[in-house]
N, C-alpha and C positions, 0 to 999 in steps of 0.2 A: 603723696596722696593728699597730706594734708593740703598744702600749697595749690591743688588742683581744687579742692572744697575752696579757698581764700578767691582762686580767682574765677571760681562760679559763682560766690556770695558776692562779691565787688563789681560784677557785672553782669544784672539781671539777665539781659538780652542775652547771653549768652547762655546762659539755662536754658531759655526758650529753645535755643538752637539746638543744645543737647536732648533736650525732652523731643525736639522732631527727630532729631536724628538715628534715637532709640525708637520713637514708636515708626520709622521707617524700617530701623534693621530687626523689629517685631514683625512688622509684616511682609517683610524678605523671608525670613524666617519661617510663618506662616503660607504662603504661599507656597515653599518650598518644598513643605511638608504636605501641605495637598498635591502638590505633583508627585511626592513619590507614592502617596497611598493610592490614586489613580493610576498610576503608570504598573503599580503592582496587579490593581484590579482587571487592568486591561489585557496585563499577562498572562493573570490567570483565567479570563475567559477564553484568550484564545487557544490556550493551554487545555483547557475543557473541549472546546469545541474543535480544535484539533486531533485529539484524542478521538471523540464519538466519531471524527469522518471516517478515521484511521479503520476503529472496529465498523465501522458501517461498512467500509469497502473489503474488509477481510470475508465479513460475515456475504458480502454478495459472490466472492471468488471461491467462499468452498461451497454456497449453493449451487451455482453456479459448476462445480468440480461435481457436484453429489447428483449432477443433470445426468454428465457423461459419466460418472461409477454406474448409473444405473442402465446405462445399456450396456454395460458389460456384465455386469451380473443377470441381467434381465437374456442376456442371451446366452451367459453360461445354465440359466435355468430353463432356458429353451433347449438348449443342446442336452442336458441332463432327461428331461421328459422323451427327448425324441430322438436318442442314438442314433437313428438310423432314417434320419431326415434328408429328401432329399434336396440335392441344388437348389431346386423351384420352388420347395418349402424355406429353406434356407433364405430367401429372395423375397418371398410374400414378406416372411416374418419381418428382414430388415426394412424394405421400403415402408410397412406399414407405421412406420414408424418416423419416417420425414426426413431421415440423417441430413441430407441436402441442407433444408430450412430449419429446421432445432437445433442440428449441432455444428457449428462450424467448427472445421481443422478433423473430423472423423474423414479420414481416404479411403477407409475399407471396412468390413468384419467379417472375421473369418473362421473357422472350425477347421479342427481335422481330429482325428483317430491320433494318439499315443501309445504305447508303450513304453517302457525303461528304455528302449533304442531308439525305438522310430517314432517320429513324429513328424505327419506333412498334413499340412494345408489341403481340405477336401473340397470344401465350399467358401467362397470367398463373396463380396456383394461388397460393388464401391457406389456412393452417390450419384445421382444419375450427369452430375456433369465431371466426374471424374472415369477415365476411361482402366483406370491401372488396377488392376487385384494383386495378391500374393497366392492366386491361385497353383497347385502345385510345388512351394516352397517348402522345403524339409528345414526344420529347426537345426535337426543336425548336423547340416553344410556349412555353419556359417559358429566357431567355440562360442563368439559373445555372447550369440543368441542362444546355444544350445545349454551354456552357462547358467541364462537368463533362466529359462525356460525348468531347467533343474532346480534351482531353488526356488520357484514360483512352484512347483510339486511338491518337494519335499515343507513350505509352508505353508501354502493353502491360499497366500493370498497374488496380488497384482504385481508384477515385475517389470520392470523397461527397460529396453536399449535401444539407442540408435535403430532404426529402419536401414534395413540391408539399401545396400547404394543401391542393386537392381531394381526396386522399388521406391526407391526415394524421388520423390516429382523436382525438375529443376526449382530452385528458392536461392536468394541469400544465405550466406552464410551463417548468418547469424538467427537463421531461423529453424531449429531444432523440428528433426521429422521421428518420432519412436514408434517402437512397436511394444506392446503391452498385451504381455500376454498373462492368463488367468486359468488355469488347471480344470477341466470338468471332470469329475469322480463320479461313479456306476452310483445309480440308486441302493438305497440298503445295506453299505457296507461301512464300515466304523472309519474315521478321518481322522482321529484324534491324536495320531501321533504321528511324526514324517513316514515311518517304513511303513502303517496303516494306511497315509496317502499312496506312497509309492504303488501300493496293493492294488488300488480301488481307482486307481488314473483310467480316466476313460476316453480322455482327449484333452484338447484345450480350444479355449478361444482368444481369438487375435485382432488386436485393434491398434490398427495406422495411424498414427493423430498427430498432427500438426497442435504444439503447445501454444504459440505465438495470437492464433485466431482466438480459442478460450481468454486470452488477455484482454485481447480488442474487445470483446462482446463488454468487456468491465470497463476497462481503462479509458477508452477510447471517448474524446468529448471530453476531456480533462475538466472545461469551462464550468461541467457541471455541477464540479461539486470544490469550485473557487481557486485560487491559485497555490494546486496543490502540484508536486511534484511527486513520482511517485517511479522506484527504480530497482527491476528486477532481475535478477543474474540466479543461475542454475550452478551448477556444480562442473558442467562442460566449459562455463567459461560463455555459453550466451549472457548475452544482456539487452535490457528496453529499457527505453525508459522513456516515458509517458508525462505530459503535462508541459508547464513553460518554463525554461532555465532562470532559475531564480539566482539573485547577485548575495541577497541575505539568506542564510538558513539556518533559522536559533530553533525551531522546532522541528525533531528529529525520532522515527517511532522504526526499529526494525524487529521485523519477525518471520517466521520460517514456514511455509505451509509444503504440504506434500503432492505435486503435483504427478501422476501416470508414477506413481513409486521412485520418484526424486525430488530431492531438497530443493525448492524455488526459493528464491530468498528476497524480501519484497520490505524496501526501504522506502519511508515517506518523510517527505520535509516539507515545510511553510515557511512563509515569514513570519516574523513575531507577532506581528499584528492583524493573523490571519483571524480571516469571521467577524472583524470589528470593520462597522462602517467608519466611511473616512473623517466624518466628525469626533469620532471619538480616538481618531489615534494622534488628532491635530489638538484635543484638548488639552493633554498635561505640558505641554511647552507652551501654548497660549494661555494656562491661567497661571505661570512665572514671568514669562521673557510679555506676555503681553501686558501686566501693570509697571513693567520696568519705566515705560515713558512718564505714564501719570506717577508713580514714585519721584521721580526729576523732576517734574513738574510740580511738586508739592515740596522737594527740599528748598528747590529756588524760590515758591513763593514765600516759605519760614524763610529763608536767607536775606532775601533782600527785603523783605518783611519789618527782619529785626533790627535787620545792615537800617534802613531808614528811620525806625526808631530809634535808634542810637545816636546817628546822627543828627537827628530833631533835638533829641537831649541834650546831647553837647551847644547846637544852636541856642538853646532858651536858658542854658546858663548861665 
């Protein structure tokens, strides 16, 4: 150490060299440290604003969900008032209501008469460019559905299963066709407990729906809301998936919503540097790697700086 003091004091110029050299690797250093507090910054904005798209697009898929619950309860409340509604009434009520142009992926609704044994389909009413109903269909011909259909009684609320193949409209495979069905119980009798429903079953109502369409109506148009990717698989083993295949994917949000009384499971990715314009994702490499040249450019001119005062000095001596 000492010997390293002898030959800085022995030869000025060479101090000088040391003094750039340090205030060089200070602002290596410096600089260094601004790119990671930027690169952190930029993290976590995208980080933020990935997040709120995440809950923006949830918050539209159960409004969205809460459109088509209420024409199922809107027409279990119809069926409850009017037991003994006919077809035609049956028909006024759904078309008034647009299923066509409000709901896409609704194939049908439908009513019929229950009891603890029987239960078939009385009134059925499909959109006016679908030609199919499950007009006549008994619940009880088919265990899945009759399975379905029991526990959707004895708990009061919406149940699903696959749509009977005779009723299923040709589609890909991968695009799931269910029936959902929902218990009507007799005005004025107590519901509060399963053998209380059992009691007071008055019918049900039935609805065809295509899951796939309710996605499009959200998903579809990816562009809109930035290069999000976003990937959703059921408990059958469907899947979609929505948006542009991404090569990076550091941000990552999954959650579970209940679509027609089953698990959809609906994962979303970005890139790191989602939400930031592209100025700012090109900033923390260019304020290191871009004063790297004028750093070089500043040791060479101390260097040969000092390189020529020294050599001037040994000259005039």
């Amino acid at each position: 150490m000492r010997r390293a003091f002898r030959f800085v004091r022995s030869r000025p110029h060479a101090r000088w060299r040391l003094v750039a050299l340090l205030l060089v690797l200070i602002i290596v250093v410096l600089r260094f440290a601004v790119w990671v507090v930027v690169s952190r910054e930029n993290t976590h904005s995208s980080t933020v604003r990935f997040t709120a798209t995440v809950q923006d697009e949830l918050a539209t898929v159960q409004r969205q969900l809460e459109l088509y619950a209420n024409t199922l309860y809107g027409s279990q409340a119809f069926a409850t008032i009017n037991p003994n509604a006919s077809q035609q009434d049956w028909e006024d009520f759904i078309n008034s209501q647009h299923i066509d142009s409000r709901y896409p992926g609704i194939m049908s609704i439908s009513y019929g008469a229950a009891s603890s044994s029987q239960a078939t389909v009385s009134r059925s009413v499909a959109p006016a460019q679908l030609a199919r109903t499950i007009q006549g269909y008994s619940l009880t011909s088919d265990p899945a559905v009759h399975s379905a259909f029991t526990n959707a009684v004895s708990s009061g609320v919406a149940t699903s299963v696959p749509l009977p193949a005779p009723f299923a409209q040709p589609a890909p495979s991968n695009a799931p066709q269910l029936l959902v069905l929902l218990p009507v119980y007799s005005r004025g009798l107590p519901t509060a407990t399963p053998t209380e429903r059992i009691t007071a079953l008055q019918g049900f109502v039935a609805l065809a729906l295509k899951s796939k369409p309710i996605l499009d109506t959200v998903f579809a148009g990816p562009e809109a809301f930035g290069p999000l990717t976003v990937h959703v698989s059921d408990t059958h083993g469907h899947q979609y998936t929505y948006g542009p295949p991404l090569t990076t994917r550091s941000l990552t949000s999954t959650t579970t919503l209940i679509i027609a009384g089953e698990p959809w499971h609906f994962t979303f990715t970005a890139p790191r540097n989602y939400g930031l314009a592209q100025t700012s994702t090109i900033l923390p490499p260019l304020l290191f790697f871009g004063a790297l040249p004028v750093l070089f450019f500043l040791v060479l001119v101390v260097y040969y700086a000092t390189r020529y005062a020294e050599l001037k000095s040994k000259v005039t001596r």
